[in-house]
C-alpha positions in Angstrom: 17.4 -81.3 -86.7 20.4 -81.3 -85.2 21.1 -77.5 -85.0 17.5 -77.7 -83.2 18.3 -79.6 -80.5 21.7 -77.8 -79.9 19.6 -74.5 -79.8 17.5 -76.7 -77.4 20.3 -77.2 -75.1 21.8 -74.2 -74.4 18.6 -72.1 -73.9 16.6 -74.5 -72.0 19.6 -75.5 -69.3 21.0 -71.6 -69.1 16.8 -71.5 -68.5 16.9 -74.1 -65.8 20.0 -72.2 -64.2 18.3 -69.0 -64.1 15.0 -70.3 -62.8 16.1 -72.7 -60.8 19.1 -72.0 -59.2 20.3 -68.9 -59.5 16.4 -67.7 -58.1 14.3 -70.3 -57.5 16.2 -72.0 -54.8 17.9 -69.0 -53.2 14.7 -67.2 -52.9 12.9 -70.3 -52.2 15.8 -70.5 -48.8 15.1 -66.9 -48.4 19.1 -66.0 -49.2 20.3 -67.7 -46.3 24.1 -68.5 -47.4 24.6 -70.8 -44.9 21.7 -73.2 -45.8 22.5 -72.5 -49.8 26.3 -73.0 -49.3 26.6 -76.6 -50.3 25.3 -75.5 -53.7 28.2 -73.5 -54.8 31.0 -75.5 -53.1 28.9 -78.7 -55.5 29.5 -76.1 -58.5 32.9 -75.6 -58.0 33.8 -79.5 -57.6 32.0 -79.9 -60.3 33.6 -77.6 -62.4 37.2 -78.6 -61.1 36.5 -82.8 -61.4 34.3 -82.1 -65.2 37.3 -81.7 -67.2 39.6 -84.4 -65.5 37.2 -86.9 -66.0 37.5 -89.5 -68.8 34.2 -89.7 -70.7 33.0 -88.7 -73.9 31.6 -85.2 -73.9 28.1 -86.5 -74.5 28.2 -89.1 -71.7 28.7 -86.7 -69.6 25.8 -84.5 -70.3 23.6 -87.2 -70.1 24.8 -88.3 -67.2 24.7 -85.1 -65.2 21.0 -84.1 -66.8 19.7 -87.3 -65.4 21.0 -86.3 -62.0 19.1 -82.7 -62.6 16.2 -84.6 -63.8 16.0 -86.9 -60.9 17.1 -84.0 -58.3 14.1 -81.6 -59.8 11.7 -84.4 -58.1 12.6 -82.9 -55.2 12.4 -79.2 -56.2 12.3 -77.2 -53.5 12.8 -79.5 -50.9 16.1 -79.8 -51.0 18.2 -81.0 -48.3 22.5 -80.3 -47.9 23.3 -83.2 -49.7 20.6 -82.4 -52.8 22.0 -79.0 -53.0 25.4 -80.0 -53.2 24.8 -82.6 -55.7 22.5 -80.1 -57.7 25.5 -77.4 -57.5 27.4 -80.4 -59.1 25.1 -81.0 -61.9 25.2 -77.2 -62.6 28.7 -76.8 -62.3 29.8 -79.2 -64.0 27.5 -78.8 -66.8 28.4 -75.2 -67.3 31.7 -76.0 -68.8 30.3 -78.7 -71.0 27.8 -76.3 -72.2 30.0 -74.1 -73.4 32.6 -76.4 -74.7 29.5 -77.5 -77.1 29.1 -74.0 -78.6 32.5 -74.8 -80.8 30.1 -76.8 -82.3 27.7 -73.7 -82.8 27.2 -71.3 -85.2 27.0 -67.3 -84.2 23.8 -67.4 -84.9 22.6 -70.4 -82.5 24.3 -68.7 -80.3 21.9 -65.6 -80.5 18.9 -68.1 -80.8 19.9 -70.2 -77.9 20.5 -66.8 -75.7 17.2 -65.6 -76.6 15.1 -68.6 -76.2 16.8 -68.3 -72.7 16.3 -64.8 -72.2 12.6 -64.6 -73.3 11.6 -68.1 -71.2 13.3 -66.9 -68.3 11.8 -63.2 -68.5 8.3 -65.0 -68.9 8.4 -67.3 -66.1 10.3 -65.1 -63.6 7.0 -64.2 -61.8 6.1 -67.6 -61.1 6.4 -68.7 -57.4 9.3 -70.3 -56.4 8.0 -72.7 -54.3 5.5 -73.7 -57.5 8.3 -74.1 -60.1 8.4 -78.2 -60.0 7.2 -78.4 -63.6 9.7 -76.2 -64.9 12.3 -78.1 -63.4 11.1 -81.2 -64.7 9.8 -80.0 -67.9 13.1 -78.4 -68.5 15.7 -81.5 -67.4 13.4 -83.5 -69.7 13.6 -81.4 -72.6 17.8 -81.4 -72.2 18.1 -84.7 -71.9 16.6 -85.7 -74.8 17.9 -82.5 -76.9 21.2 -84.1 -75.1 21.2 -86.9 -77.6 20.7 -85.6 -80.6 24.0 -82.8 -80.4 26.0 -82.5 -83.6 29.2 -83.6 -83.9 31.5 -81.5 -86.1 33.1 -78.2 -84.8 32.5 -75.1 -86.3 35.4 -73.3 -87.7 36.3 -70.6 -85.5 38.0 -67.4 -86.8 40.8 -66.0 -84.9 39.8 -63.0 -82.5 41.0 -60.8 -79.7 39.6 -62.2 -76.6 38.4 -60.6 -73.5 40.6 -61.6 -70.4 39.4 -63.2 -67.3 39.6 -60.0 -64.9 37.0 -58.4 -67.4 34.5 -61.1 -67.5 34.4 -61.2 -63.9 34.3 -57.7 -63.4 30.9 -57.7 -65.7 29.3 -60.7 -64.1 30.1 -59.1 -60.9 28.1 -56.0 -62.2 25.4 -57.9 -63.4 24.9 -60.0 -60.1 24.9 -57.4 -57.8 22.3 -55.0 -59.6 20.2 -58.7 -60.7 20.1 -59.7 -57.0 19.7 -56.2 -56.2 16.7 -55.4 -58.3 14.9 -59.4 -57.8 14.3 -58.2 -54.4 13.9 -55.0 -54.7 9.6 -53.8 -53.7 9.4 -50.4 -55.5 11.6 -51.5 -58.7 11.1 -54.8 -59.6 10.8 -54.1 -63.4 10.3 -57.9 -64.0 6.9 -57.7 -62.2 5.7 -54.7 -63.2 4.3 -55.9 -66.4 7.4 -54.9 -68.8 7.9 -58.6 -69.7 7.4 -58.1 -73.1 9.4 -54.9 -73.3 12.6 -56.6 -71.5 13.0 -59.5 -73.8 12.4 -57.5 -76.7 15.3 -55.6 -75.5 17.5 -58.7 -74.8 17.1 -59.8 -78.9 18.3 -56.2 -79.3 21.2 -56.9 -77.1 22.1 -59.8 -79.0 21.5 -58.7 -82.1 23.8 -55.7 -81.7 26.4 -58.2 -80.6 26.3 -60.0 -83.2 26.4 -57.7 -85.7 27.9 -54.9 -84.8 31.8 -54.4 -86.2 33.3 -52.4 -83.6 36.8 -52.8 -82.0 37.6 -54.9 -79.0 38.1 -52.2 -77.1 34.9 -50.3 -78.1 33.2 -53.5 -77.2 34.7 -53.6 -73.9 33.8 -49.8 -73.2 30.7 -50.0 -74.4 29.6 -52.6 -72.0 31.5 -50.3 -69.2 29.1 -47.7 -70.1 25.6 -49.5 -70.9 26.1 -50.7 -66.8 27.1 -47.6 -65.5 23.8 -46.2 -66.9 22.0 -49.3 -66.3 23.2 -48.2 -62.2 22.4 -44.3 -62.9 18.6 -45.4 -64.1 18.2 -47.7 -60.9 19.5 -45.0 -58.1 17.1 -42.5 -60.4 14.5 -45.6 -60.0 13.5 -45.2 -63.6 11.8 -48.4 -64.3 10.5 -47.8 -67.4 14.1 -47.3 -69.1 16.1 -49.5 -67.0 13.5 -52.1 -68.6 15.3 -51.0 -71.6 18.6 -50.5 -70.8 19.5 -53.1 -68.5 18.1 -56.2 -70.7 20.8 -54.9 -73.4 23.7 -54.9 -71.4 23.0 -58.5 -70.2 22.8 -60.0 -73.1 25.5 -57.9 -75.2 28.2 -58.9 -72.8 27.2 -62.6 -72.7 27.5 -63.1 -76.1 31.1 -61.3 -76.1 31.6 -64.0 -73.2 30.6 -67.3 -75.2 32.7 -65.4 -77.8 35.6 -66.0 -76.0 35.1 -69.3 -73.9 34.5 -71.2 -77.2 37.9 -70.6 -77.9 39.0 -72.2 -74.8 40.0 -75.9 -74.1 37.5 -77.5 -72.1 39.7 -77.5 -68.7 40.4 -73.7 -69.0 36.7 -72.6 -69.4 36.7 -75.1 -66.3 38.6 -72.4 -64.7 36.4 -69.7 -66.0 33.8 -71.1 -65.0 34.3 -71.0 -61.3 35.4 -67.5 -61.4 32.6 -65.6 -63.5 30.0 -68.4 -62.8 30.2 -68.5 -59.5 33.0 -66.9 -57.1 32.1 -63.6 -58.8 28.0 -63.9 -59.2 28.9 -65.4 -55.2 29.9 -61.9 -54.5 27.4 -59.8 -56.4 24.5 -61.9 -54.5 26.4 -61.0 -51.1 26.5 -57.1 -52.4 22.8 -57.3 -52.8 22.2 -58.9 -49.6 23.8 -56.8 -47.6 22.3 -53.4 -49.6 25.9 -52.3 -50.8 24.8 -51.5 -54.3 25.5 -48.0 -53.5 29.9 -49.2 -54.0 28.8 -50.4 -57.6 29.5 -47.0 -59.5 32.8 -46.3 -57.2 33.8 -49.4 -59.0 32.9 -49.2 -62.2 35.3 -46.3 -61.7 37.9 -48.3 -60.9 37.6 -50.9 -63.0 37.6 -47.8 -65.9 40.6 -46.8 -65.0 42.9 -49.7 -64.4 41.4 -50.8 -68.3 42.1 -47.1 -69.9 45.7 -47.2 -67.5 46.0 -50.5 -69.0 45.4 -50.1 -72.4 47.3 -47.1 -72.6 50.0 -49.4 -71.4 49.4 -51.7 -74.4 49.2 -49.4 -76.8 53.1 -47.8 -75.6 54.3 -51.3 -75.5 52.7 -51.4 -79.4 54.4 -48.2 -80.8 57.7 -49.2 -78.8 57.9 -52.2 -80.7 57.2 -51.1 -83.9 
């Protein structure tokens, strides 16, 4: 029952993130960063003040769910001071969240990402300014899965971990095209009836993360490549495999993410958190606002070649040695 609730969790508040604020408010404000500002400056407070404060892990989360639940009344009528308290809730939750998955198995993991995944895919098309009930029917539904979290860790096996500059540089890839292609009239491939198609193709994403038994570096490659064709599809405006494509890519990489952050103390994935949650996503959304998605593929260039100029490094510093 347990394991249930934990699945619970995770997918229904990464659910809540995703259809709440990471597009139900900001679309509901019409992307204006000055009204939506308070929201991330809330997240990042809250990510910096979660880990310094002296509460039982599971105190916290039901403390900071209630004050989702009780905001979500309000959905979307928001004023400063809800968003900023809202950002809060989020950002401080984030870190909690994930500090709970060393209590998760790899494959609750997979279920919690695609019981996110396929709700969020589902309910995308709903209105934003209609999207009260999902608030509220989520916060509920944490909350209560809240209080009924296992206890014990899992055992976690010793692994090569991705470093912070490579995280951000894939959440920064994802946020751009996302925000990019949620606004986008002629190739909006979550409202041209491939629901079913893209969270198919998210369990494949995870799956594949989870099973395959490549190298860290292949992993980190791999996920290089999937987004620079995931671009190459969207500048062809092929929907029909971008719907393919793209879904993989988002959740491959977020399960190598969780891979890592699991490992981290709770005031490090704090740190993380502001980066890849946040600062980064914050400048993928202002990419996509102001129609720079063209730069992407010049930097997926770069960011190839300082990792193969870096690795290379590694790999001299390896042989030296031995």
């Amino acid at each position: 029952m347990k394991r249930i609730m934990l699945i619970i969790f995770i997918g229904l508040e990464l659910s809540y993130y995703l259809l709440i604020v990471q597009t139900g408010l900001v679309e509901y404000f019409a992307s204006d960063l000055v009204r939506i500002a308070p929201l991330p400056i809330g997240g990042i407070l809250g990510s910096l003040l979660i880990a310094l404060t002296n509460m039982q892990d599971k105190n916290k989360i039901s403390l900071l769910v209630s004050l989702q639940l009780f905001l979500s009344f309000f959905y979307p009528n928001f004023s400063s001071l809800m968003l900023f308290f809202l950002g809060l809730s989020a950002g401080a939750l984030a870190p909690l969240m994930v500090h709970t998955l060393k209590k998760a198995r790899l494959s609750e993991i997979g279920l919690s990402l695609g019981l996110s995944y396929s709700l969020g895919t589902a309910l995308f098309t709903y209105d934003v300014a209609n999207r009260l009930w999902i608030a509220l029917t989520l916060s509920a539904l944490v909350l209560l899965a809240s209080r009924f979290l296992p206890q014990e860790k899992t055992k976690l096996l010793p692994q090569k971990q991705h470093s912070l500059w490579m995280m951000s540089a894939w959440i920064f890839l994802d946020s751009a095209l996302f925000e990019t292609l949620s606004r986008d009239v002629v190739l909006p491939i979550w409202r041209l009836g491939m629901s079913g198609e893209i969270i198919f193709f998210h369990l494949v994403g995870i799956i594949l993360a989870l099973t395959l038994k490549t190298s860290h570096r292949h992993k980190e490659i791999s996920v290089f490549i999937l987004f620079a064709l995931s671009y190459t599809l969207y500048f062809m405006q092929e929907a029909r495999l971008l719907a393919v494509i793209y879904p993989i890519v988002i959740s491959y990489y977020n399960v190598l993410i969780l891979q890592t952050l699991r490992h981290k103390e709770l005031k490090t994935i704090s740190i993380f958190m502001i980066f890849i949650a946040w600062i980064t996503s914050g400048a993928g959304l202002v990419v996509a606002l102001n129609q720079l998605t063209f730069i992407m593929p010049i930097f997926i260039i770069i960011a190839l070649m300082s990792y193969t100029k870096h690795t290379q490094k590694d790999l001299q510093c390896l042989n030296y040695s031995s």
